[in-house]
N, C-alpha and C positions, 0 to 999 in steps of 0.2 A: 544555540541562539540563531544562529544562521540559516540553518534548514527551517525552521520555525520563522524566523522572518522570511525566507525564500517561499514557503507555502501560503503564508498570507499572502505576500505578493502575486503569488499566483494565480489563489483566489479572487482574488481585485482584480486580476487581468481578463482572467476567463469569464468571468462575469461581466466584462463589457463586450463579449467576444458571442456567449452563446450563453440563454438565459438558466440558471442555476433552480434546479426546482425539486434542490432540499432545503431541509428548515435549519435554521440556524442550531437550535438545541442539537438535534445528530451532529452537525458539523461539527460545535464545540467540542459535542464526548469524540466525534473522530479525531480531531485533533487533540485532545487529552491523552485517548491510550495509545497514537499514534509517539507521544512525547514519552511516554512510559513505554514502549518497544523504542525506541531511538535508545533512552536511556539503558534499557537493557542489554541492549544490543554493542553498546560502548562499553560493558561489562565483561563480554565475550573476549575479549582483546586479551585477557588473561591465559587465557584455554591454550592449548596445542592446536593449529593451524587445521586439520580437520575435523577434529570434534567441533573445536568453533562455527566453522563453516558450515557443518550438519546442524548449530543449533539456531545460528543463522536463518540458516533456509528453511528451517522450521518457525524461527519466528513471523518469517515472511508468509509463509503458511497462514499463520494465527490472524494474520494483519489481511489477509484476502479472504478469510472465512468469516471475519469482523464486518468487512467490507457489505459482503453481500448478506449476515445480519440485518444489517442496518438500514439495507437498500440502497446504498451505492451503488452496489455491479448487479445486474440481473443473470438468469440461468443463462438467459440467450449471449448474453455478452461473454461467459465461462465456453459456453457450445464456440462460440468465435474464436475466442484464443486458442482451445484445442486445434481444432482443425487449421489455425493460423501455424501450430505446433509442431502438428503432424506434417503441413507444405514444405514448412522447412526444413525438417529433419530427414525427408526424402531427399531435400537436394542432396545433401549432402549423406 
């Protein structure tokens, strides 16, 4: 209930912040299976420490592939994090 009231408030924030130019419908369903991956995800807690983790990072997967179904993230915004990915990974 927390993370789910912390995103709505967020949404409220960011929306006075920079104008929001999704539609409500998408939002609700992102926020839907967004709450059905939380819940799944608090499921994993069962598992052994690395399968968990692998299934995790695959849920997380599911939840950025969703994303950019939906048109939240664009390809360009994907081409960004990569190469935001590869700067870093060079640092070090």
């Amino acid at each position: 209930m927390a993370q789910l009231f912390a995103l709505i408030w967020f949404f409220s924030e960011a929306g006075k912040v920079e104008e929001i130019k999704f539609s409500p419908g998408r939002n609700l369903l992102l926020i839907a299976i967004w709450s059905l991956m939380v819940w799944g995800g608090m499921q994993l807690f069962a598992l052994p420490f690395f399968s968990g983790m692998l299934l995790k990072l695959g849920v997380v997967a599911v939840f950025v592939f969703i994303l950019f179904l939906t048109g939240h993230i664009s390809r360009d915004e994907i081409k960004e994090a990569k190469s935001l990915y590869r700067s870093i990974r060079q640092r070090y």
